[in-house]
VOGU-3710 file (C-alpha; in Angstrom, 3 decimals, decimal comma):
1> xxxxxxxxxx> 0,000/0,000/0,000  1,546/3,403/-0,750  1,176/6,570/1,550  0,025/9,923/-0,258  2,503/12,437/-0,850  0,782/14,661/1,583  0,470/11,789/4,450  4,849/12,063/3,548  4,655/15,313/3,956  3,043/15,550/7,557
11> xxxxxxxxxx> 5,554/12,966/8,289  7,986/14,648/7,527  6,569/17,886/9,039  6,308/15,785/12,483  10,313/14,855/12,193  11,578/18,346/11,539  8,914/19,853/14,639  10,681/17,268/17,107  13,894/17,615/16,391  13,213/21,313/16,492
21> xxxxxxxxxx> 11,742/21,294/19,633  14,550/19,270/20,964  16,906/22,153/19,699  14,675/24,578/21,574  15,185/22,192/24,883  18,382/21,590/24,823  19,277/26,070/24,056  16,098/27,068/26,104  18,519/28,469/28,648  20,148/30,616/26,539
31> xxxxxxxxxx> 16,561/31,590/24,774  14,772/32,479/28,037  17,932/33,932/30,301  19,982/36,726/29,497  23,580/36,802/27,747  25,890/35,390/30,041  23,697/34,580/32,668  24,416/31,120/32,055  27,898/31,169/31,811  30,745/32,373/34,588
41> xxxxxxxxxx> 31,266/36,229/35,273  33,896/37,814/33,023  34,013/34,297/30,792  35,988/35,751/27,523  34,226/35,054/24,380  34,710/31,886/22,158  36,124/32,741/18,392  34,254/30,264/15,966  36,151/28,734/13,537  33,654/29,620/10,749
51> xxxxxxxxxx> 32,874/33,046/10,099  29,490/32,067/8,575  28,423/31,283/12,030  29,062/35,251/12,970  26,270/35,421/10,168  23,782/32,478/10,770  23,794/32,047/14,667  22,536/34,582/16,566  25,485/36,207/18,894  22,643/34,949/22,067
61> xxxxxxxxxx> 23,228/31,821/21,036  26,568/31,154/19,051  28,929/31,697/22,384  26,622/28,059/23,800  26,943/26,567/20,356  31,034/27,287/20,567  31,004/25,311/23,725  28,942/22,826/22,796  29,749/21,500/19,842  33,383/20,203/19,117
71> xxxxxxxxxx> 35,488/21,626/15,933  33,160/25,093/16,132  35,720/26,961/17,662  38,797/28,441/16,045  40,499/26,736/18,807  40,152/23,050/19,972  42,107/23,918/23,079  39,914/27,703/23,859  37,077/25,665/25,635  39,023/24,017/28,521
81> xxxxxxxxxx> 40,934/26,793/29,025  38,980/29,364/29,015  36,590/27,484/31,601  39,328/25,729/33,208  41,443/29,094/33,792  43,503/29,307/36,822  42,929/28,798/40,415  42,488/32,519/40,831  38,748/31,275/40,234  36,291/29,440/41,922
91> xxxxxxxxxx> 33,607/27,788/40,028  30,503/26,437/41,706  27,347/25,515/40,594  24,485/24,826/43,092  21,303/23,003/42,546  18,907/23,592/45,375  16,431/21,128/46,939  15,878/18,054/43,873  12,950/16,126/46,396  13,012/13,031/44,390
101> xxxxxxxxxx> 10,017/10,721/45,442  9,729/7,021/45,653  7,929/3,856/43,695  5,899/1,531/45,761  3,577/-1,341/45,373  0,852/0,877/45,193  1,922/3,347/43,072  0,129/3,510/39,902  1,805/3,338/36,493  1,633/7,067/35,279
111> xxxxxxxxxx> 3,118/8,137/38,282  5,995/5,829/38,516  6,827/7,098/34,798  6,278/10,761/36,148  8,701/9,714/38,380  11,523/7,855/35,954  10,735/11,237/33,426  11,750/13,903/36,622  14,967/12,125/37,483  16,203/12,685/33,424
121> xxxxxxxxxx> 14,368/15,984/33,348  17,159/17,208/36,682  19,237/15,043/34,893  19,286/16,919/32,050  19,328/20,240/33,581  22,612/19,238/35,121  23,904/17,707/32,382  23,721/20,218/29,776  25,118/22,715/32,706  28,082/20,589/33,543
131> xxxxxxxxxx> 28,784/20,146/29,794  28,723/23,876/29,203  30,725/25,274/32,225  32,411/22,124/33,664  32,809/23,716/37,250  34,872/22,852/39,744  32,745/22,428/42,223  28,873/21,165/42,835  26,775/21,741/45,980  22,836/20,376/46,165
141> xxxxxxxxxx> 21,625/22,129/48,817  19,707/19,481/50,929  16,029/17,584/50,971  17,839/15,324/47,977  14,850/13,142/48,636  11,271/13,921/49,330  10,973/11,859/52,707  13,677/11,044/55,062  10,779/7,885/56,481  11,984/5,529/54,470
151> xxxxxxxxxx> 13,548/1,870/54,621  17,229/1,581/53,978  16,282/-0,135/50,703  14,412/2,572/49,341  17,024/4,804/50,492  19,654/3,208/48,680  16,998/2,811/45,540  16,818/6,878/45,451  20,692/7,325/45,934  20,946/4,712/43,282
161> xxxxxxxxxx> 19,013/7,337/40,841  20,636/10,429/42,225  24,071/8,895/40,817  23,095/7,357/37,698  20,242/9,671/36,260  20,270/13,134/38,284  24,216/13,852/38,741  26,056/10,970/36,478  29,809/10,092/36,904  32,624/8,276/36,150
171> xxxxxxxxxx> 32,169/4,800/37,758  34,765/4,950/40,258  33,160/8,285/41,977  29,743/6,466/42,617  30,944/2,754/42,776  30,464/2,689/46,184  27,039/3,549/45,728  26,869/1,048/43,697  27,578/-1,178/45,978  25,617/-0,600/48,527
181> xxxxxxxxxx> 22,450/-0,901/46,409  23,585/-4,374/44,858  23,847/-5,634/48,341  20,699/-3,816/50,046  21,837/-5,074/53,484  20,470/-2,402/56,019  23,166/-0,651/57,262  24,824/-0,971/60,887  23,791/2,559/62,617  24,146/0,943/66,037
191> xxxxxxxxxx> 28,231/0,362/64,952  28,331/3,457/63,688  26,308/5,200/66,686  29,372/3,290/68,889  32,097/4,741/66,733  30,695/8,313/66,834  29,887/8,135/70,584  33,569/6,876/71,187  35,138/9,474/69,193  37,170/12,169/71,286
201> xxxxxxxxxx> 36,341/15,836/70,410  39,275/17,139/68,978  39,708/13,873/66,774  36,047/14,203/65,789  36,759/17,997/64,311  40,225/16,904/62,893  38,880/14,380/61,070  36,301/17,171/59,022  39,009/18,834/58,428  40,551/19,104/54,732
211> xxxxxxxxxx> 43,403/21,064/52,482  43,290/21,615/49,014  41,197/19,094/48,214  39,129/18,905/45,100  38,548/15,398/44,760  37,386/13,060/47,276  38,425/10,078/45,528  41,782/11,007/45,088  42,540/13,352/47,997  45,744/13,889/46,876
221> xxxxxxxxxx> 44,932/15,751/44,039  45,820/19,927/44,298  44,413/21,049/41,250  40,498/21,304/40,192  38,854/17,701/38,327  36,967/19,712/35,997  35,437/16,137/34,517  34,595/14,846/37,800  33,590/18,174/39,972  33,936/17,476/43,926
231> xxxxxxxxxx> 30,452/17,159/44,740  28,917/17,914/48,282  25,612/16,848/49,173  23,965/18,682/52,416  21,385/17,339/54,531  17,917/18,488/54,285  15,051/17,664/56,394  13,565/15,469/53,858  17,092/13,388/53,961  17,397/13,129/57,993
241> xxxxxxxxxx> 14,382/15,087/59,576  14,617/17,919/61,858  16,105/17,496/64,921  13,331/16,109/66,737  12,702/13,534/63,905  16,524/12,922/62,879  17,563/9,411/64,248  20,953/7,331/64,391  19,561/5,311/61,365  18,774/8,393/59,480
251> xxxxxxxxxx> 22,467/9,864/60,012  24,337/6,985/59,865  23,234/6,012/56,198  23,497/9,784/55,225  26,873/9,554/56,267  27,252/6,175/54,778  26,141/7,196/51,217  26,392/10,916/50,926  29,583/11,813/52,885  29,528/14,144/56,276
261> xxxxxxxxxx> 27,417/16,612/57,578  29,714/18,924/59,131  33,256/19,833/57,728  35,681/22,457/56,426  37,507/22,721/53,071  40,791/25,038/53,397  42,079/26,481/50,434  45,456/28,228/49,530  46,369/28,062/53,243  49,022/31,230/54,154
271> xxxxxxxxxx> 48,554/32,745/50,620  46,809/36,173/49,831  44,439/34,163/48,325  43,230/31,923/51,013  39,328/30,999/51,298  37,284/27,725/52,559  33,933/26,111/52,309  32,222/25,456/55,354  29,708/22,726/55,283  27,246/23,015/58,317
281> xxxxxxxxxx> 23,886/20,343/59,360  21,693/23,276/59,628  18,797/20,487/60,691  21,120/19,553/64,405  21,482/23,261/65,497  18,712/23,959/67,262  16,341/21,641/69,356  15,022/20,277/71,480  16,217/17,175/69,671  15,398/13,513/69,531
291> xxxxxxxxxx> 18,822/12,485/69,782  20,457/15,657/71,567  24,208/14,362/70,706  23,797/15,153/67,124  23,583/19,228/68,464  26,526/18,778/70,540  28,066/17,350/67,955  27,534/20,419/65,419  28,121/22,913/67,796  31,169/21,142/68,690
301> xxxxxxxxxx> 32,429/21,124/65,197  32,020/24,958/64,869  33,366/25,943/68,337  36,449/23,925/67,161  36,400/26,102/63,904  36,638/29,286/66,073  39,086/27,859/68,272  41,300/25,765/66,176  40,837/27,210/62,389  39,905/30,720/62,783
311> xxxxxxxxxx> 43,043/31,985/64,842  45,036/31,338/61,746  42,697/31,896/58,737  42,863/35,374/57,005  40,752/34,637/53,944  37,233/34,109/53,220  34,243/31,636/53,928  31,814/29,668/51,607  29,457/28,789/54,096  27,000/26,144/53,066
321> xxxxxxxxxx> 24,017/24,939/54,670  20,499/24,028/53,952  18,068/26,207/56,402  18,441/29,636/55,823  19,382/32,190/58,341  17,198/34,077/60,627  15,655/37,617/58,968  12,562/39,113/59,499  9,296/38,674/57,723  8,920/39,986/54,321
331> xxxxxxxxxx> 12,441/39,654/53,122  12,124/36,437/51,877  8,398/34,570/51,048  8,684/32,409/54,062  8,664/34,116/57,174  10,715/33,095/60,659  8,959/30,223/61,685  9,946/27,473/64,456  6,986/24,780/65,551  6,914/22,292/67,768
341> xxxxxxxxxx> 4,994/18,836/68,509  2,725/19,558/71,079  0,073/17,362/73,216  -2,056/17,247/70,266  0,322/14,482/68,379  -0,491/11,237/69,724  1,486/8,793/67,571  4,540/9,006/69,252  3,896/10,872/71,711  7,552/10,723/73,026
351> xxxxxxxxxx> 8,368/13,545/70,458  6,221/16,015/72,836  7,892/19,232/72,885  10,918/18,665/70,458  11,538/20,485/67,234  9,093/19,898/64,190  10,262/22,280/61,850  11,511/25,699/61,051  11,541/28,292/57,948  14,868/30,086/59,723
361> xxxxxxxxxx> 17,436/29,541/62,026  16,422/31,243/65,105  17,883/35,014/65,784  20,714/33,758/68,299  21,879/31,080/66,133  22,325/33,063/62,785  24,620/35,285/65,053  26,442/32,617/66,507  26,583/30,881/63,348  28,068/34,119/61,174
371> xxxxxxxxxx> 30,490/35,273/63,527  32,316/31,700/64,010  31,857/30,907/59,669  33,056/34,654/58,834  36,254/35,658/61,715  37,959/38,559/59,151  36,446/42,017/59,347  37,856/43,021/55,724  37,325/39,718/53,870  33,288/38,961/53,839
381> xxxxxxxxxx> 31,795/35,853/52,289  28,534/34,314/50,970  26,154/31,755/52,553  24,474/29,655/50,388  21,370/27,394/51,772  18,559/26,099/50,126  14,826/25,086/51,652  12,367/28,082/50,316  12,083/26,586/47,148  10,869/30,028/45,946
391> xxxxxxxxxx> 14,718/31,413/46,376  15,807/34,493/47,571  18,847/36,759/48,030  19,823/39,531/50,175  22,650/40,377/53,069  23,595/40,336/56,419  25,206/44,013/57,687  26,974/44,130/61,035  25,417/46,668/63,037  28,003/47,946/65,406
401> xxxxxxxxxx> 25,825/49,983/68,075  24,725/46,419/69,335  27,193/44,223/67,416  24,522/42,086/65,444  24,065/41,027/62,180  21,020/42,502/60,491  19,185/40,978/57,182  18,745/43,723/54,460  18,042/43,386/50,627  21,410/46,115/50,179
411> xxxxxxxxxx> 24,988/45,918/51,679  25,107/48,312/54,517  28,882/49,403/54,747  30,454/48,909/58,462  34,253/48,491/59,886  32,802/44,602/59,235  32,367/43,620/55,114  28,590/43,102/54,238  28,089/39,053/53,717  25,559/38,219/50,967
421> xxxxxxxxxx> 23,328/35,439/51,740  21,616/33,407/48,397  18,753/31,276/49,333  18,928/29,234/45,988  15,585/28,214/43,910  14,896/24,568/43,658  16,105/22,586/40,662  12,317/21,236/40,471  10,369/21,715/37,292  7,748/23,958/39,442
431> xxxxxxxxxx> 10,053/26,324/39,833  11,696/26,535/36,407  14,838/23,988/36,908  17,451/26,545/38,271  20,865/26,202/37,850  22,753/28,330/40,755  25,811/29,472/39,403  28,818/31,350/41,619  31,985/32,780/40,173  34,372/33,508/42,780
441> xxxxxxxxxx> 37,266/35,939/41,233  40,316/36,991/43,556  40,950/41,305/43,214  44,034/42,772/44,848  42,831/41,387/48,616  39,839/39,951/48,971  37,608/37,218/47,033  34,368/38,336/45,384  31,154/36,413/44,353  28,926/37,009/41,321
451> xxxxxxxxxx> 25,699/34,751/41,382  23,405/34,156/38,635  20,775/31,726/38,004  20,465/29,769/34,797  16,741/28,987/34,367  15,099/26,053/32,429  11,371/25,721/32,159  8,735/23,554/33,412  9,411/19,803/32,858  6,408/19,553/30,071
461> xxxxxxxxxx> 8,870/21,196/27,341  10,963/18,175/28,219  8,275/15,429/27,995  7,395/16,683/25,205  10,316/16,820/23,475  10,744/13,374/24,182  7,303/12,546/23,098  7,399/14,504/20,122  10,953/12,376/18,852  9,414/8,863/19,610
471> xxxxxxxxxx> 5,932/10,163/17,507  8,611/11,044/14,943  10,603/7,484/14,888  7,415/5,721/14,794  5,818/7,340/11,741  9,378/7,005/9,819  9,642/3,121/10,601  5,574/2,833/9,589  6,564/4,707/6,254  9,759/2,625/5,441
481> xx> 7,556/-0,688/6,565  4,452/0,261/4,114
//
């Protein structure tokens, strides 16, 4: 049976929309956000090989094409080192708050495909970001999952995903991962609850404590892995709980899986241009908690920073943690909030009175927390967190008639540098798919930050792309069958 020229035609029509609206997906970034929003502060300009493509591409878009697509660019050798640079750089990206949620026996079809469809939707957003800028560094900013009450198994089935479909890399960087989930053997908290419990103090803090390092595979390393960023995963309540939730099951496999909670990065130690990342379990600061040691245990980690890091640390901080810090209502869309389970919760009624949750970090924290993560008067910093999935950015001033940090939306200038705090938007399709991205360049004495988002769009252009290519491959195989 032959097909009409016109039923070719609308085939062909059908191939040539979805591989056009695969185009659109993969450059939407560069087609809904502004020139060099998506790209590091101050990156120079690629020179493409071709000067038709000065003519045909669009300036917008030729600088992702140059980047994208090897033997564009005059160069070979421009794209790594123009990303790649020098260490007088730092280049993060930051994906806030993924919530990936579970399969189980009762979950119905559509939604476990929603499900296997979200994890290559994030997956794609960081793909096509890593691809482009290849940072140095990658922070996801806590509640990695959407529940922290889960099994072990399904907790190894989600952290499973998050290394092979969300943030894919080279096997030997998630082969213990791997691992894990082809055993799914519970895991031993109760050793691990022993070895923590045992652990002296200073040994504790010494062991969080690193130098230079940008790969936690190969510690050793002293230079950026630009194909195999260090990645550091934060806890979110969704991962362990609040404090009066978070267990000795629910730390020990977030430990066992996704690295520590609490630790300090040092880099360029006794140079001009010496800074650090500060990794803090926002979730164990305040309480009253179920398990109280896990706030000793964080606040004994950063009164070890002040005591035994800060004395001899001139540079600046990185600090990054998932609950944002405490500022009045109206600066941000959610408000300072702390609640607490009360006589009205009968399941387990042993949780009476402890910590439920919390928008902020309450006032006395945040000041605690600031002066121990940012010691130098003249150097400043930026705090990252994540948990308003709604995002939001402003900074902390020190005010020096009562010697408190204030929240404003504008630096206030004091004898103390203005620190800029970036509550980032979530990664989810609700809110766009947002790519934090933070350039970190070195001038004359201090470090300074530049922050931009790279937004995608709703997860639908996605599904649809995909959709449209499979509508495509099927009408081309019907044609060549007929």
């Amino acid at each position: 049976m032959a097909i009409s020229r016109r039923i070719r035609a609308l085939i062909d029509l059908a191939a040539i929309f979805a591989i056009g609206l695969n185009g659109f997906v993969y450059f939407y970034p560069d087609i809904l956000n502004d020139p060099q929003q998506c790209n590091w502060h101050n990156s120079p300009a690629l020179t493409p090989k071709f000067d038709i493509l000065d003519d045909i591409i669009p300036q917008k878009y030729l600088q992702p094409v140059l980047r994208a697509v090897p033997g564009l660019s005059k160069n070979e050798d421009d794209v790594p080192s123009l990303i790649n640079r020098s260490q007088d750089e730092i280049h993060m990206l930051l994906f806030g708050d993924p919530q990936i949620n579970g399969n189980w026996k009762s979950t119905k079809y559509i939604k476990r495909l929603d499900n296997y469809g979200n994890d290559y939707y994030l997956g794609h957003i960081y793909n096509t970001m890593y691809n482009r800028l290849h940072p140095s560094h990658v922070a996801v900013m806590g509640d990695l999952f959407s529940s922290q009450w889960i099994l072990d198994s399904e907790f190894y089935n989600r952290t499973y995903r998050f290394v092979e479909r969300l943030f894919p890399r080279d096997l030997e960087y998630k082969q213990h991962v791997l691992d894990v989930h082809a055993k799914h053997e519970d895991y031993d908290w109760n050793k691990w609850l022993q070895d923590e419990k045992s652990m002296d103090p200073l040994h504790r803090f010494q062991s969080r404590v690193y130098n230079d390092v940008y790969d936690w595979v190969h510690q050793d390393r002293r230079t950026p892995n630009f194909e195999n960023p260090l990645f550091i995963n934060l806890t979110g309540n969704h991962d362990i709980g609040y404090s009066g939730d978070a267990t000795w099951q629910h730390m020990a496999r977030f430990h066992h899986l996704f690295g520590q909670n609490n630790y300090v990065i040092n880099y360029n130690i006794g140079t001009p241009k010496e800074w650090r990342i500060v990794v803090v379990d926002s979730l164990t600061l305040e309480g009253p908690a179920l398990q109280p040691e896990f706030v000793n245990y964080t606040w004994s980690f950063l009164e070890h920073l002040r005591d035994v890091e800060n004395p001899n640390f001139k540079g600046t901080t990185i600090l990054l943690t998932h609950i944002p810090m405490y500022k009045r209502a109206g600066l941000c869309r959610d408000g300072p909030e702390h609640r607490y389970y009360d006589e009205t919760y009968q399941r387990e009624p042993y949780k009476i009175g402890l910590l439920r949750s919390q928008n902020h970090l309450s006032f006395e924290t945040t000041q605690k927390l600031l002066n121990i993560a940012f010691p130098n008067a003249d150097q400043g910093g930026i705090i990252l967190t994540g948990h308003d999935h709604e995002g939001c950015d402003g900074w902390y001033n020190f005010n020096e008639s009562d010697s408190t940090w204030v929240a404003s939306k504008i630096p206030v200038p004091s004898h103390k540098q203005p620190v800029r705090e970036v509550v980032v938007k979530s990664m989810m399709g609700d809110f766009d798919g947002q790519t934090g991205i933070l350039t970190g360049e070195f001038d004359h004495d201090r470090w300074n930050f530049t922050f931009t988002y790279c937004s995608f769009t709703v997860q639908h252009w996605w599904w649809a792309s995909k959709v449209a290519i499979l509508i495509a491959i099927l009408l081309k195989s019907v044609t060549y069958l007929v």
